[in-house]
KEFIKOL-507933 format. One record per residue (C-alpha): residue in three letters; y, x, z. Coordinates in steps of 0.5 Angstrom, whole numbers, plus 2048, in hexadecimal, padded with zeros to 3 digits. Layout:
BEGIN
type/north/east/up
ALA/Y/X/Z
...
% end
This chain:
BEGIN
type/north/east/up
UNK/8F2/8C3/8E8
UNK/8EC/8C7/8E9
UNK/8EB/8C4/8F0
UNK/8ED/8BC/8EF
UNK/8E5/8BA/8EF
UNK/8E5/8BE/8F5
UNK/8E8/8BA/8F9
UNK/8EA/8C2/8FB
UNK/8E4/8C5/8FA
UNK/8E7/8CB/8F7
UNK/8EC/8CB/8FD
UNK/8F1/8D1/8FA
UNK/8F0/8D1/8F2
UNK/8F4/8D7/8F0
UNK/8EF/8DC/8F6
UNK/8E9/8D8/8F2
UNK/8EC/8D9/8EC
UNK/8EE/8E1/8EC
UNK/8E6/8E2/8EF
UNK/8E3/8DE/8E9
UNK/8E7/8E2/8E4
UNK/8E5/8E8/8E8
UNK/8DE/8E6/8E7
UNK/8DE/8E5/8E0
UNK/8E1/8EC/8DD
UNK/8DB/8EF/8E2
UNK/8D7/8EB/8DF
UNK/8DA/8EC/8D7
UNK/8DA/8F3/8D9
UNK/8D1/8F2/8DA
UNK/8D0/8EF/8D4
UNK/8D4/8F4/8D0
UNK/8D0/8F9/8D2
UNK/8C9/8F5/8D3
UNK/8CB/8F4/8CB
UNK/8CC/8FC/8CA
UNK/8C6/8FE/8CD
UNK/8C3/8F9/8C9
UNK/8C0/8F4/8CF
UNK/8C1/8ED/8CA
UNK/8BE/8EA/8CF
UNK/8C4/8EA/8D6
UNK/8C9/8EB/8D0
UNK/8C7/8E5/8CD
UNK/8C6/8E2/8D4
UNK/8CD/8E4/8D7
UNK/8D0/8E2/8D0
UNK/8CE/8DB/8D2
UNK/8D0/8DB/8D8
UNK/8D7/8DE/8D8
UNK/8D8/8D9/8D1
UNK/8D6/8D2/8D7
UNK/8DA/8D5/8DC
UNK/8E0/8D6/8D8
UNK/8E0/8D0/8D4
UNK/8E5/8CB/8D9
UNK/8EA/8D0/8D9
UNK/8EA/8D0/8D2
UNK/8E9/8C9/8D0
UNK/8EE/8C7/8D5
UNK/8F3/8CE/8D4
UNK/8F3/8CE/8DC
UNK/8F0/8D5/8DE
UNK/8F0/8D2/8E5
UNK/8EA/8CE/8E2
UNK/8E5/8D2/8E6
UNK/8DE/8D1/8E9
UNK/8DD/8D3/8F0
UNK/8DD/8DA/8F0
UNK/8D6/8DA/8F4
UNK/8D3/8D7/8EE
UNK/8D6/8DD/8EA
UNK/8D2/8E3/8EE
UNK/8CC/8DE/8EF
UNK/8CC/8DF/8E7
UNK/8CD/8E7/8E7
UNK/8C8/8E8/8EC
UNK/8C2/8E8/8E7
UNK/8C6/8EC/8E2
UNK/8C8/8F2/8E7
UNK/8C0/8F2/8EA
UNK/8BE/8F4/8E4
UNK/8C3/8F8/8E2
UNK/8C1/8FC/8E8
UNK/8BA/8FB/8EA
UNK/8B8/8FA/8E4
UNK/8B2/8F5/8E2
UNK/8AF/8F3/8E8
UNK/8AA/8EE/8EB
UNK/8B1/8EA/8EE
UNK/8B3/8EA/8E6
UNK/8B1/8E4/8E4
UNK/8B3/8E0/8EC
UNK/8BA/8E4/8EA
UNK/8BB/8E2/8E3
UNK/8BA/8DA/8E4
UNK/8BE/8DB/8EA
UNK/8C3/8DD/8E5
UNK/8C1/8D7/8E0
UNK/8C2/8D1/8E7
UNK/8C9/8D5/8E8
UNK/8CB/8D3/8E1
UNK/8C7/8CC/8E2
UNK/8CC/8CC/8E8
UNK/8D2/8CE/8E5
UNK/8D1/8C9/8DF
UNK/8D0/8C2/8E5
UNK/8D6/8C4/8E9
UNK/8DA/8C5/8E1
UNK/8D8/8BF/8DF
UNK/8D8/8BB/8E6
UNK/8E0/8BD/8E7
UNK/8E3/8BE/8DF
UNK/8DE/8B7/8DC
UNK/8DE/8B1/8DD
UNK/8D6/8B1/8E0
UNK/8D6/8AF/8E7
UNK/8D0/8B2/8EB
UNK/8CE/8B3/8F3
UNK/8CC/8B8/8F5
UNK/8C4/8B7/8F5
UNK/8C6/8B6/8ED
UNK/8CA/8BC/8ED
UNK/8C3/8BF/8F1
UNK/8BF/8BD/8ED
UNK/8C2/8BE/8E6
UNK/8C3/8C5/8E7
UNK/8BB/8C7/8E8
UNK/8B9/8C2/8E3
UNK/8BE/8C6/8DF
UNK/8BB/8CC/8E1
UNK/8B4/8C9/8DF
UNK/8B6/8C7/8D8
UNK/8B9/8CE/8D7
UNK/8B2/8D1/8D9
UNK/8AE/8CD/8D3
UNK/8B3/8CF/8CE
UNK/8B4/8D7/8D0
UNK/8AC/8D7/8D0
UNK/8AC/8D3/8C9
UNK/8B1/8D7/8C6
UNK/8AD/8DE/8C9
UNK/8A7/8DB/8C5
UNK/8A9/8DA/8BF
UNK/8AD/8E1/8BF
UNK/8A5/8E5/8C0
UNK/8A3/8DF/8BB
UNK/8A8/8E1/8B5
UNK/8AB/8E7/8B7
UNK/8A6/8EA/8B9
UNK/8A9/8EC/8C0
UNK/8A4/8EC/8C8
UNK/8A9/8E8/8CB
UNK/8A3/8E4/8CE
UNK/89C/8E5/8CA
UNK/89D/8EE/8CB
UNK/895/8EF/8C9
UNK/894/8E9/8CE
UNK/88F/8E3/8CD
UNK/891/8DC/8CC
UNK/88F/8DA/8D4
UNK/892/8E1/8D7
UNK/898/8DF/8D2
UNK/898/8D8/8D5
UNK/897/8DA/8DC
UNK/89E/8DE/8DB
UNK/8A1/8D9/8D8
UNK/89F/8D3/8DF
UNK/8A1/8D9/8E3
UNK/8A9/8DA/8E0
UNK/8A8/8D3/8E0
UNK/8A6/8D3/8E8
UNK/8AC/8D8/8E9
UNK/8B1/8D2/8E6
UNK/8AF/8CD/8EA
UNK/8B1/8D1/8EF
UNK/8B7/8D4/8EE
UNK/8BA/8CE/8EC
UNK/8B8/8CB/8F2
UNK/8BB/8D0/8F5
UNK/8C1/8D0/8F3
UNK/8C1/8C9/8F4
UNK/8C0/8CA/8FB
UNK/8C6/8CE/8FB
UNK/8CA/8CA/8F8
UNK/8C9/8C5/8FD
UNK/8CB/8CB/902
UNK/8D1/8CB/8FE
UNK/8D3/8C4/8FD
UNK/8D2/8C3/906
UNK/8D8/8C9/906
UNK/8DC/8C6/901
UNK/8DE/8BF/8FF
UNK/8DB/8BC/8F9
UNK/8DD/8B4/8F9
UNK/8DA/8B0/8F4
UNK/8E2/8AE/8F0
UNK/8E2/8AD/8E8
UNK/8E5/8AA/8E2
UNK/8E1/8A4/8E3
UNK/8DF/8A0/8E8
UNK/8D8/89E/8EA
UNK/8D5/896/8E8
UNK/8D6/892/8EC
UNK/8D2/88C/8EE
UNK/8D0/887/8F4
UNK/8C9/889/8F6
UNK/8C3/886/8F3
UNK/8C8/885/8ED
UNK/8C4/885/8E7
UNK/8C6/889/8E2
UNK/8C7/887/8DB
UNK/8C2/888/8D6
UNK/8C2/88D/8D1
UNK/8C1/88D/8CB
UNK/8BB/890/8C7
UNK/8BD/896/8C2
UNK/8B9/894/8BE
UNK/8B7/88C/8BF
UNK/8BB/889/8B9
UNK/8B6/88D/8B4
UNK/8B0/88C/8B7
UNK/8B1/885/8BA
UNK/8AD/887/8C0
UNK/8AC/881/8C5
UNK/8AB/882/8CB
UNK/8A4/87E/8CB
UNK/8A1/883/8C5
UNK/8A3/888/8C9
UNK/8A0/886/8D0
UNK/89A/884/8CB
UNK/89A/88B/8C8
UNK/89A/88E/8CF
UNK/894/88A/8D2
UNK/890/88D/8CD
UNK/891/893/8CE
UNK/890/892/8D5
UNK/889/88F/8D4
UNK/887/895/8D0
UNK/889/89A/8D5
UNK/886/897/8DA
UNK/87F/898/8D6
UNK/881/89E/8D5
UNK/883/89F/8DC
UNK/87B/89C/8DE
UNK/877/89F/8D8
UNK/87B/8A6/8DC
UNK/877/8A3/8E3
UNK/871/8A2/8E0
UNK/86F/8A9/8DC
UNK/874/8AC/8E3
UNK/878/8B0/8DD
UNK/87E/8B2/8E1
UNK/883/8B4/8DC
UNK/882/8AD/8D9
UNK/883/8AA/8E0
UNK/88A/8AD/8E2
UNK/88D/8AB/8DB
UNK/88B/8A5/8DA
UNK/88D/8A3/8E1
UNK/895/8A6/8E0
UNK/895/8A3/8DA
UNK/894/89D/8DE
UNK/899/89E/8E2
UNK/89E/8A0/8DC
UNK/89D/899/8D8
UNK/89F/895/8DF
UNK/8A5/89A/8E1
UNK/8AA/896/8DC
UNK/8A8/88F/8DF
UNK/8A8/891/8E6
UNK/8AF/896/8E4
UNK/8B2/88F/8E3
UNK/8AF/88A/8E8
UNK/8B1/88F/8EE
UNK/8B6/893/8EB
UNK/8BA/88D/8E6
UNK/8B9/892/8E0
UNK/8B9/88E/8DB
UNK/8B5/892/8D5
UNK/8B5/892/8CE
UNK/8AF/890/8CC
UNK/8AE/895/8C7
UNK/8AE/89A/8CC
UNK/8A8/896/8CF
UNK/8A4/897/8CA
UNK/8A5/89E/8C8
UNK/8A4/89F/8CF
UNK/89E/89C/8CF
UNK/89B/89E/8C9
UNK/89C/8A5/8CA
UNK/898/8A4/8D0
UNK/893/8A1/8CD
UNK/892/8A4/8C7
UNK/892/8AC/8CC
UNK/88C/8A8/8D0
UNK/888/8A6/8CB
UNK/888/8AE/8C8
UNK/886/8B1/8CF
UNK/880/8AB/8CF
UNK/87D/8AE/8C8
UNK/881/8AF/8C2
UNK/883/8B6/8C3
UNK/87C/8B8/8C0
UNK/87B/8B2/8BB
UNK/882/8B4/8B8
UNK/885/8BB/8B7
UNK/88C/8BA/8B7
UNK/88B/8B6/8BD
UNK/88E/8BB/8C1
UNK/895/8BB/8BD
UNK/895/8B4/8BD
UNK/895/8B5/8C5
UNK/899/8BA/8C6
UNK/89F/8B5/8C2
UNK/89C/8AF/8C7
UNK/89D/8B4/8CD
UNK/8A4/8B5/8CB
UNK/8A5/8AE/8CA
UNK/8A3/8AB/8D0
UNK/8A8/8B2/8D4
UNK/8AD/8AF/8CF
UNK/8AD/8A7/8D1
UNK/8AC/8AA/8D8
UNK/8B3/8AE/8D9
UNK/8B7/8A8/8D4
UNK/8B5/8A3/8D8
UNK/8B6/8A6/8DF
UNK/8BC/8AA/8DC
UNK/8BE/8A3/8DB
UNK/8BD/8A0/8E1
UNK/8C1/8A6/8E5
UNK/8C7/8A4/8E1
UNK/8C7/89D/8E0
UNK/8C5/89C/8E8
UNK/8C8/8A0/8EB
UNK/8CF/89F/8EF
UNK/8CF/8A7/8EF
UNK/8CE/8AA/8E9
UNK/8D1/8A8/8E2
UNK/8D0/8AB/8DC
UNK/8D4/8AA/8D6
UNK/8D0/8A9/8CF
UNK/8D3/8B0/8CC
UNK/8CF/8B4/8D2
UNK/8C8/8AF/8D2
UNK/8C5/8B3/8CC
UNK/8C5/8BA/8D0
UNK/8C3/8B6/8D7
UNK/8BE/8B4/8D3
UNK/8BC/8BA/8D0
UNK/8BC/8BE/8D6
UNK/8B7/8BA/8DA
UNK/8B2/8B8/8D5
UNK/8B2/8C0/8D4
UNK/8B1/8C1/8DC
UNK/8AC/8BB/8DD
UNK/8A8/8BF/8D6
UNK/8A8/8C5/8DA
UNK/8A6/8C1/8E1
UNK/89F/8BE/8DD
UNK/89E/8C5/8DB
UNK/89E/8C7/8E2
UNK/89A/8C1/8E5
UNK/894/8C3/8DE
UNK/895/8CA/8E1
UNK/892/8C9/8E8
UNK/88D/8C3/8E6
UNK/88B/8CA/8E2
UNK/88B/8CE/8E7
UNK/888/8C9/8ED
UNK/882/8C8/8E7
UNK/880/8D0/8E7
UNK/881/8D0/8EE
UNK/87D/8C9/8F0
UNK/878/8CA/8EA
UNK/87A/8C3/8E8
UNK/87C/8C0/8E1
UNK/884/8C0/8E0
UNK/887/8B9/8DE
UNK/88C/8BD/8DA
UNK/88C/8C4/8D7
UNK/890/8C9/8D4
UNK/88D/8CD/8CE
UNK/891/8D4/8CE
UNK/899/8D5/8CC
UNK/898/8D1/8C7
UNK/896/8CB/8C8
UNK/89B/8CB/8CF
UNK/8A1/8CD/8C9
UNK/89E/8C8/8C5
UNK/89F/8C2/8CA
UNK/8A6/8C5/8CB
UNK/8A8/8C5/8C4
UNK/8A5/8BE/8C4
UNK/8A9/8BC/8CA
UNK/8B0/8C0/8C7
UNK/8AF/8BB/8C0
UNK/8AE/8B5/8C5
UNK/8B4/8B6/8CA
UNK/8B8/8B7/8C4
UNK/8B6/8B0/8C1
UNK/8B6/8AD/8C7
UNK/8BD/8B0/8CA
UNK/8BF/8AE/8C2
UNK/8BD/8A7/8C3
UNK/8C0/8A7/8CA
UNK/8C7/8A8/8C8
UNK/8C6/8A3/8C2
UNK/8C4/89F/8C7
UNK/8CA/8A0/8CB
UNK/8CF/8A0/8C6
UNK/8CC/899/8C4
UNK/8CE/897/8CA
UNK/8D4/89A/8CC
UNK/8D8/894/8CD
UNK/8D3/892/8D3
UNK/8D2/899/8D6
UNK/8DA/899/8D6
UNK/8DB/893/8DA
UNK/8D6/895/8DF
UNK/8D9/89A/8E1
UNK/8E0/899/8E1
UNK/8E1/89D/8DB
% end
């Protein structure tokens, strides 16, 4: 059973088997005595793990039900680094090594016992956004402990920016554990079988076939045409592009750079379906074009007329990150003769990769930052501290939530569709 999706990539179950469990009471061992010298952190780490790698076995009652025992020692590695060598500057490299391991072993569980059907670029890509979205939560959770309880998780006596350089370096180091581990992966997968088979099959369909529309999630309430929507947004287009001219005139940097991604954004739904045949709510186009629109007007002067302005941006932000990921998570599973993602998994898809895009856009702000010091000019985006980073990260945590939960509803409404294009 724990091979049929294989197509033989465990070739001897009961070998891989007796190496994973071997693996596991090591593993339960090292959380057992992280928890007795009180080392929350690896406990609490290792408990996660071992509960991810067991769950098969447990819900299918197959103790053959195993990961790759390879993923297994990928996992102990930071555990016995620290326990060993103790706090070094490899740690941070070692523990989201750890974190991509899980990320790793959680695409093969759900590639080989769900009915999600992905490649292996998908699988690649899944496990360092999973990493990503790992990071941003580990790092909001670290400063909301200094914040309530009182710890030095990530403040300790540091100042807002040196505390948010930390915070952008653990991220650098997710970044690239997870693309290392993807790396791996696919080193892995060149030795191993790992043929694309599942419950359901991929839709079909004569080429140049255009999809059938959707319908809008929220078109019976709003009774939205699409001649209102395009009016709608070529208003909006006009007013960016005087933005976008007003930014030229007066060489104000950070209003030209936004003003011409935010452009880009509200043409991204009509070019998704001239060349790609998307057919697009057209609710999704305004909320994609709005927040856009709105996040470019705050960058050309209302920051300092309206003091909450800010907080107002940081919504903005989250939603255009959270109209991003549906409407490209969306894509992937809808066009997308290798991948299939049922409805009951779309939430987390969604949520993962609207975390990991948050964790991107920090980064990007980070090196305008550092290229603004360097080269003395003014950066078209701006980190204010760790709080203002955690700030934006929450903000994009409330948005991948509402937009996973839309999403799902979104695919539960059209079920029926979904099903017949995949065979289901």
């Amino acid at each position: 059973m724990s091979s049929s999706r294989f197509g033989g990539a465990i070739t001897t179950p009961t070998r891989n088997a007796a190496l994973g469990w071997s693996i596991v009471a090591m593993l339960a061992v090292l959380m057992i005595t992280q928890v007795a010298i009180e080392s929350y952190r690896w406990g609490f780490f290792l408990g996660l793990a071992l509960a991810l790698i067991v769950l098969p076995a447990v819900a299918l009652r197959d103790i053959s039900a195993m990961p790759p025992w390879e993923l297994l020692v990928l996992v102990a590695i930071p555990a016995v680094d620290a326990i060993l060598l103790g706090e070094t500057v490899l740690s941070p490299v070692t523990v989201y090594l750890g974190v991509a391991a899980v990320a790793l072993i959680v695409a093969v569980d759900v590639r080989t016992y769900t009915q999600v059907q992905m490649n292996r670029s998908f699988t690649v890509a899944l496990v360092v956004i999973a990493t990503l979205a790992t990071g941003a939560t580990w790092n909001v959770a670290l400063w909301i402990a200094d914040g309530v309880l009182g710890t030095s998780y990530l403040l300790g006596g540091r100042t807002q920016d040196a505390a948010n350089h930390v915070m952008m370096i653990d991220f650098l180091y997710a970044a690239s554990a997870g693309l290392l581990a993807g790396i791996l992966f696919t080193v892995y997968l060149r030795r191993r079988s790992f043929e694309a088979t599942s419950h359901a099959e991929a839709p079909g369909g004569e080429a140049g076939e255009r999809p059938e529309p959707t319908p809008s999630l929220t078109r019976g309430r709003f009774n939205l045409s699409e001649r209102r929507v395009t009016q709608i947004t070529v208003t909006m287009q006009v007013i960016l592009g005087v933005l976008l001219l007003y930014g030229l005139v007066v060489r104000d940097v950070p209003t030209i750079t936004n003003a011409s991604i935010a452009l880009l954004v509200t043409f991204l739904p009509a070019a998704l379906e001239h060349n790609y045949r998307l057919p697009m709510e057209p609710e999704l186009v305004i909320w994609l074009t709005t927040a856009a629109f709105l996040h470019t007007l705050g960058s050309a002067g209302l920051y300092d007329l309206i003091g909450q302005w800010d907080s107002l941006t940081h919504s903005l932000s989250a939603s255009i990150v959270a109209a991003t990921g549906y409407t490209l998570v969306r894509t992937i599973d809808l066009h997308s003769a290798d991948v299939y993602l049922p409805s009951r998994t779309m939430f987390a898809f969604i949520l993962l990769f609207i975390l990991a895009v948050g964790v991107v856009w920090e980064l990007v702000e980070f090196a305008l930052d550092l290229a603004a010091d360097r080269y003395g000019f003014d950066a078209a985006l701006a980190q204010h501290g760790v709080s203002d980073t955690v700030t934006d990260l929450l903000f994009n945590l409330a948005g991948a939530i509402i937009a996973a939960t839309l999403g799902a509803t979104y695919l539960t409404n059209v079920s029926h569709q979904i099903a017949e294009r995949f065979g289901n």
